[in-house]
Every structure is written in structure tokens, then in C-alpha cells.
N, C-alpha and C positions, 0 to 999 in steps of 0.2 A: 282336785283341780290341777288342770295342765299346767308348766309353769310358760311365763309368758314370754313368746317368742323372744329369739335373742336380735336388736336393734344393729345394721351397721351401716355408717355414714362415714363418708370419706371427704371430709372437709380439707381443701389449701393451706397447707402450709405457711403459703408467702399472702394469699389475697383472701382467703376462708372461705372461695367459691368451692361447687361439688365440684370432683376427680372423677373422671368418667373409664374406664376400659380402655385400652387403645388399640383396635382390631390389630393382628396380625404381629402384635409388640407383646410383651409381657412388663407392660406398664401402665399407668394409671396418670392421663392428662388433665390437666384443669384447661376449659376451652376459654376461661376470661383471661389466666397471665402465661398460658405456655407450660406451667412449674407441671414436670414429671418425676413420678413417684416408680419405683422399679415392686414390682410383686417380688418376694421371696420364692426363690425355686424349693420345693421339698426336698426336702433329703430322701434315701433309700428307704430305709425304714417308713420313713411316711406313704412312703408311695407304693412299696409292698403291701404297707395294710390299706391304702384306698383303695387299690388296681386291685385286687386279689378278689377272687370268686366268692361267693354266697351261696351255701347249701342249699338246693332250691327245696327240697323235701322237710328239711327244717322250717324254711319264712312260710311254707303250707299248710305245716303245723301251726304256726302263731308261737313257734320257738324262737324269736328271733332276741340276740341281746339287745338289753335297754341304750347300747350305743349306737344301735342300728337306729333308730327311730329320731323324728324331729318333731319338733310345733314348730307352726307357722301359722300368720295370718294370711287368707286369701282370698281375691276378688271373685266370686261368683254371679256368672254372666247369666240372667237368666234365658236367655234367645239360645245361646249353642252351647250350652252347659260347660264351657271355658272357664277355667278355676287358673288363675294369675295372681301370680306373688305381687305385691305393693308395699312402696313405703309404708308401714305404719302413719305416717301423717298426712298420708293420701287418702279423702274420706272420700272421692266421688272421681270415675274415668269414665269413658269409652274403654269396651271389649277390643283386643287389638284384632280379633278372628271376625269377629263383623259387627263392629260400628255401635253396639248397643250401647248406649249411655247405663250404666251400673253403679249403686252404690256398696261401697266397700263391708265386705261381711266382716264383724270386727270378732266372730268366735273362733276359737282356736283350731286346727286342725292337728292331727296325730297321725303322721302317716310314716314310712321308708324315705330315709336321707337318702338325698345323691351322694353317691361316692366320689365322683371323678364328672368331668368337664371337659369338652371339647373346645377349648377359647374360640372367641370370634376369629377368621384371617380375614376375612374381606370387610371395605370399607363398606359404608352407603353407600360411595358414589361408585366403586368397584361394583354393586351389588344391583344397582341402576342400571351400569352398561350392560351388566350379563342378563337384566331381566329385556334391556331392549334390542340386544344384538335375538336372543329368543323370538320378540314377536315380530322381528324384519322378517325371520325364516321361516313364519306361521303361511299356509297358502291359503290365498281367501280372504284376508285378513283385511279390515277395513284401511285404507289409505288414511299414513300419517298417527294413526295407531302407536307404533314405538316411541315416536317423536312426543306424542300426547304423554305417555306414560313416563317417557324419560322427563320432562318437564312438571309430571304432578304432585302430588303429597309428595313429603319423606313418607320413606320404609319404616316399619316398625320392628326392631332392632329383638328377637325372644328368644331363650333358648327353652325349648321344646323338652320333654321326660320322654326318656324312653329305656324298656327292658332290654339289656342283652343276656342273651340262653345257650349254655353249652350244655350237650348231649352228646353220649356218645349212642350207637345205634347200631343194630342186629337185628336183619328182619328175615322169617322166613318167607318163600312165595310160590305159588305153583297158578301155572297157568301153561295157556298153547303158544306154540312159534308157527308163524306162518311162515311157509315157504313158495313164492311165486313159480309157477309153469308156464305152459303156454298150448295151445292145443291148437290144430287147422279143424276149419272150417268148412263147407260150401251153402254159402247165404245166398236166396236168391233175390236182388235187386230191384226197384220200381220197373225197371226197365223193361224187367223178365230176366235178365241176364243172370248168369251164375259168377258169382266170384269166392276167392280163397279170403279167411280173414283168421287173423290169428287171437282168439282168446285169453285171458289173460285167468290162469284158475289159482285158489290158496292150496296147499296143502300142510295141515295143522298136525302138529305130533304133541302131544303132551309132555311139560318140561317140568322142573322143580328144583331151586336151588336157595342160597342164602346169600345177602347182600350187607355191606355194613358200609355206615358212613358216622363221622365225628364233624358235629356243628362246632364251630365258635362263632359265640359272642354275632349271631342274630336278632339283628337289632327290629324291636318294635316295637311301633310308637304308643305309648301309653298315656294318648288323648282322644277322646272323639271330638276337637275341636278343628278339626281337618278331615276333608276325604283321604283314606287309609292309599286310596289309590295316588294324590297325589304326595303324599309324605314317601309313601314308596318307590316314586318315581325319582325321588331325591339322593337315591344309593348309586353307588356304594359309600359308604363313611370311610376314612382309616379311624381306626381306632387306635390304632400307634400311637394317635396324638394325643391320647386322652392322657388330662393331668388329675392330679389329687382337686376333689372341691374345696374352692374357696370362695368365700363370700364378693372378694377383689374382683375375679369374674366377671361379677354380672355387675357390677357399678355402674351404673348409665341404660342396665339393658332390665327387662322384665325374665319374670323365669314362669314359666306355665306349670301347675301341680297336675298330678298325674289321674285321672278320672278312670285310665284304665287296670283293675288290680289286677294283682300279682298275680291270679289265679285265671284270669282272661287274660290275661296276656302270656301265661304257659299254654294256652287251649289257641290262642293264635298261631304263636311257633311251632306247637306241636302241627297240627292244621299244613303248613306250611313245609316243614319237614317232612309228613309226608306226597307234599307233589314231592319233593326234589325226589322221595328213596322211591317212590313209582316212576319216574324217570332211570332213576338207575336200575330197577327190575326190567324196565323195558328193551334195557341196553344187555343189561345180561341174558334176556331171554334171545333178541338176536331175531335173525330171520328178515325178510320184510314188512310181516304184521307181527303184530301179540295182541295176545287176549291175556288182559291177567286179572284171576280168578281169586286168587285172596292175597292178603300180603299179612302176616304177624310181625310187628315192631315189638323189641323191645328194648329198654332205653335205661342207662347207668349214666354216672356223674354228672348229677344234672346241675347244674350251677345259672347261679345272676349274678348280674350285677342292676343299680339304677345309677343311669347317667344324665347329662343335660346336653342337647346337640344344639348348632344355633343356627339360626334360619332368617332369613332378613323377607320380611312380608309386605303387601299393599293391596290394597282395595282399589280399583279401579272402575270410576262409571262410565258407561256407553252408553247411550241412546235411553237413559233410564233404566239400563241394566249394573248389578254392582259383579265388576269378574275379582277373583281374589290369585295372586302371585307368591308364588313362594320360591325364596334360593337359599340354594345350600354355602352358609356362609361360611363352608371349609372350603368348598370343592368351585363353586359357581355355578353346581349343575342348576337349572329352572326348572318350574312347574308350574303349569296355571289352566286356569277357567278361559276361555277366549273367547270375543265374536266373531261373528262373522258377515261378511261382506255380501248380498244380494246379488247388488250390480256384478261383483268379479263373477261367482258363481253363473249367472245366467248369461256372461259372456263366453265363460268359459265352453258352457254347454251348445250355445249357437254355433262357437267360432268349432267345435267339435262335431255337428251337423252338418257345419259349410264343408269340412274337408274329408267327411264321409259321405259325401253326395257327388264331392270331386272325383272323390275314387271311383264310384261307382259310374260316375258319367266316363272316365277314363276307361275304367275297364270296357264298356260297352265300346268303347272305340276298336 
């Protein structure tokens, strides 16, 4: 038997209300008397064995030390398969990824700790503006939209799992370089008439060389409880900022468990690493086309870590549609689902007809 998650509660001092996070501080508010609590900064040592890389060939084995590992209780959603950490004395939520009412799974799970944490920096209301100065700048966008949104629910406050991957990398590759010419012409015209035109031809030589590049810490996200496209649209992270985990952290906030393992999400980054080293073959082959014919990767120090990124989220209804929002509660970058507007749309297209008919009435002049 696993033993049973470890419990922590961060009760007031002065009034015994909960101590919540306090974005963008390294301390712990209670929102009923004010009383703040300072988190302990780590010391070196701590923070060299949080911060510090993870054999990745080893945790593939199933070599991983008994210190690597944690239980936890967690909420699984059954609508988008969303596994969210809860109070222990939380027997029944809503999924914060979409709205499912869920009752709390109370078996243990056994998976890879977080090492390190990305604290919250932006508030809600910080997190509000940046999600509505966004859809001011949507085109198309239904009238009064940002206003709606900035005025709706609070955001759901989560910090998100995710793998980062260092590799280093040597690939071989052979392929062609194209090199543009130009040739004359004489084509003969509807008209009948003959004119010069100048063609535009490749000329391909066959190339072969080697390219290397070293990833750090490649971050990806280890949930299917978002489209991958808008979690990625949330980069860059600094990871500079990432602290030692602690439990302090997430007080006041939810922390999502990781659905994607260790072993999809090496097959993602690899995936990924090689667009970037087919970008760099292409640069090395040079020319103005390439064709490249095979590429051989091979890859040494491969390292993880698992971290927690935090992300400030909302559900937003339109017209009976639910769109979902996401910011990057480091950076402010946004991401989201949007609607869209009819009326702008098919004005937009008339008022685009009116002044291609003008033109064309002008020209005739």
C-alpha cells in the first residue's frame, strides 16, 4: 500500500483563516486580516538538487530513485480526462478545463514529483486586463466582447505539469541545393504578337553534410487537458525563474497531474527537435530551394526535469457557445478560443466590393 499523501494547510496565525499565494511576492496572505507570512528562500544546496537535471535514459528504464516519486490524491474529470490535485477534504468540484461537475477520486496515485515551480507573477486582475486588452485586438470580434469578459467569472488560478528536455544533437544529411537561373524566352501572345519572357529554372547539385544543435530545457506540456496548440502558443517561459517545489506555492491555487508520461512526452520533443535540425539542414544546404533527402539524428545527454508553469484560465459563454482563455501567469502572453462577429464579417466584405467596383469604375474613366 502507498502511503497516504502528505496533507498541507496553511492556517492564520493571528485570525486561523487559510494563507493564500500572493502572485508576484514570495509570501503567503490571509485575504480576512491582511497577516503575511514570508516563504523561506532555499538555500544552495536545495536548489542545486531541485534545479538539476534527470537522467532521461534512466526514468525510461523505471530506474528512478524512491525520492523521485510522490502520492497524491487527484481529481479526475471524466469529460477531458483533467487529473487536478485537491484538498483532501474536497469531496466534490467542477473540472477547471471545462466545467464538469466531478467527484473527487479518493485512490492514491504514484507518479514523478515536481522538482521546481514557476511562482504565480500576475494577479487576477493583472490577468483579466491582459486576457481583455487580447480580445480588443481580435478582428471580427463580436462588439463589447472584452468588456463582457473583463466583467465575468473570476479566472481559475492552476499551475499546469510540464516536461523540460535537454539533448544534445549530431545529425547527418544529404540532400540537393537548388540554384535559381533565368533563361529568355519568345512566347507567342493572344494577340499573335511575340514577346521576350524570362523564365525562372532550378539547378540542383547534390550536397551532404553534418549539423548539430543542443536543446535546453524544452518545455512540454504534460496534459491533454488543453489544445497543445494553445499551451504552445504561451512561450516562451523564462525558466531562470524557476524555484525549488514547495507545497507554499500552490496555497490558494490548484496544481493539474501530469496525463502525459515521460515517454510521450520524449516522443513530442524529439518530434519537435527535429523541425528545428530540418530548418537548420536547410539553412546549411543553402541555395534558393532544397530538397532534403534524409537526415540521421543522433542524440547524447539526454536529461528532464518535471516542473509546474502557472496559467490563469476562463470559460467564457457566447451565444450558447463555451470559448476557453488562457495567460501565461509569468509573461501575460494570452491564448484563446474566439468568436466571431457575422455582421462585422459581411460588412467588411461589402464595404470590400464597394471599393473594388470603385476602382474598377475609375479605371474605366
Amino acid at each position: 500500500m502507498p502511503p497516504d499523501p502528505e496533507e498541507h494547510r496553511y492556517p492564520c496565525d493571528q485570525c486561523g483563516a487559510v494563507l493564500r499565494f500572493a502572485p508576484g511576492q514570495t509570501r503567503l496572505i490571509c485575504a480576512h486580516c491582511g497577516h503575511a507570512q514570508d516563504i523561506p528562500a532555499a538555500d544552495l544546496p536545495a536548489r542545486q538538487r531541485a534545479l538539476g537535471e534527470i537522467d532521461l535514459r534512466a526514468a525510461l528504464a523505471d530506474h528512478l530513485s524512491p525520492d523521485a516519486m510522490e502520492v497524491t490524491r487527484v481529481l479526475s474529470c471524466p469529460a477531458c480526462g483533467a487529473q487536478v490535485e485537491f484538498d483532501p477534504a474536497i469531496h466534490a468540484s467542477a473540472c477547471p478545463f471545462c466545467g464538469t461537475p466531478v467527484v473527487t477520486d479518493t485512490g492514491a496515485h504514484r507518479h514523478i514529483k515536481p522538482q521546481a515551480v514557476v511562482p504565480f507573477h500576475l494577479t487576477e486582475a493583472q490577468a483579466k486586463d491582459a486576457m481583455a486588452r487580447w480580445l480588443r485586438g481580435l478582428w471580427f470580434a463580436p462588439g463589447g466582447l472584452a468588456a463582457r469578459a473583463r466583467k465575468g467569472r473570476r479566472l481559475d488560478g492552476l499551475y499546469v505539469p510540464y516536461w523540460t528536455f535537454d539533448a544534445a544533437t549530431a545529425s547527418r544529411y544529404h540532400g540537393q541545393r537548388g540554384d535559381a537561373y533565368f533563361v529568355t524566352r519568345q512566347v507567342r501572345g493572344p494577340d499573335g504578337k511575340t514577346r521576350t519572357q524570362q523564365v525562372r529554372q532550378i539547378r540542383w547539385t547534390s550536397v551532404r553534410g553534418r549539423v548539430t544543435r543542443v536543446f535546453d530545457d524544452l518545455p512540454v506540456m504534460a496534459s491533454h487537458s488543453l489544445p497543445r496548440r494553445l499551451a504552445d502558443g504561451l512561450r516562451p517561459w523564462d525558466m531562470a525563474a524557476l524555484v525549488p517545489y514547495r507545497p507554499d506555492f500552490l496555497a490558494g491555487f490548484r496544481a493539474e497531474g501530469y496525463t502525459v508520461d515521460l515517454p510521450e512526452g520524449w516522443r513530442i520533443a524529439r518530434a519537435e527537435m527535429d523541425a528545428v535540425i530540418a530548418g537548420d539542414v536547410r539553412r546549411a544546404i543553402g541555395g534558393d530551394e532544397q530538397r532534403i533527402g534524409s537526415i540521421d539524428t543522433a542524440t547524447s545527454a539526454e536529461t528532464f526535469k518535471h516542473v509546474l508553469l502557472p496559467i490563469w484560465m476562463a470559460a467564457y459563454r457566447y451565444r450558447g457557445r463555451s470559448f476557453r482563455f488562457i495567460v501565461n501567469a509569468q509573461t501575460g502572453r494570452v491564448q484563446g478560443e474566439r468568436p466571431w462577429s457575422v455582421w462585422k464579417i459581411a460588412a467588411a466584405v461589402l464595404g470590400a466590393a464597394a471599393a473594388l467596383g470603385l476602382l474598377a469604375y475609375l479605371g474605366q474613366g
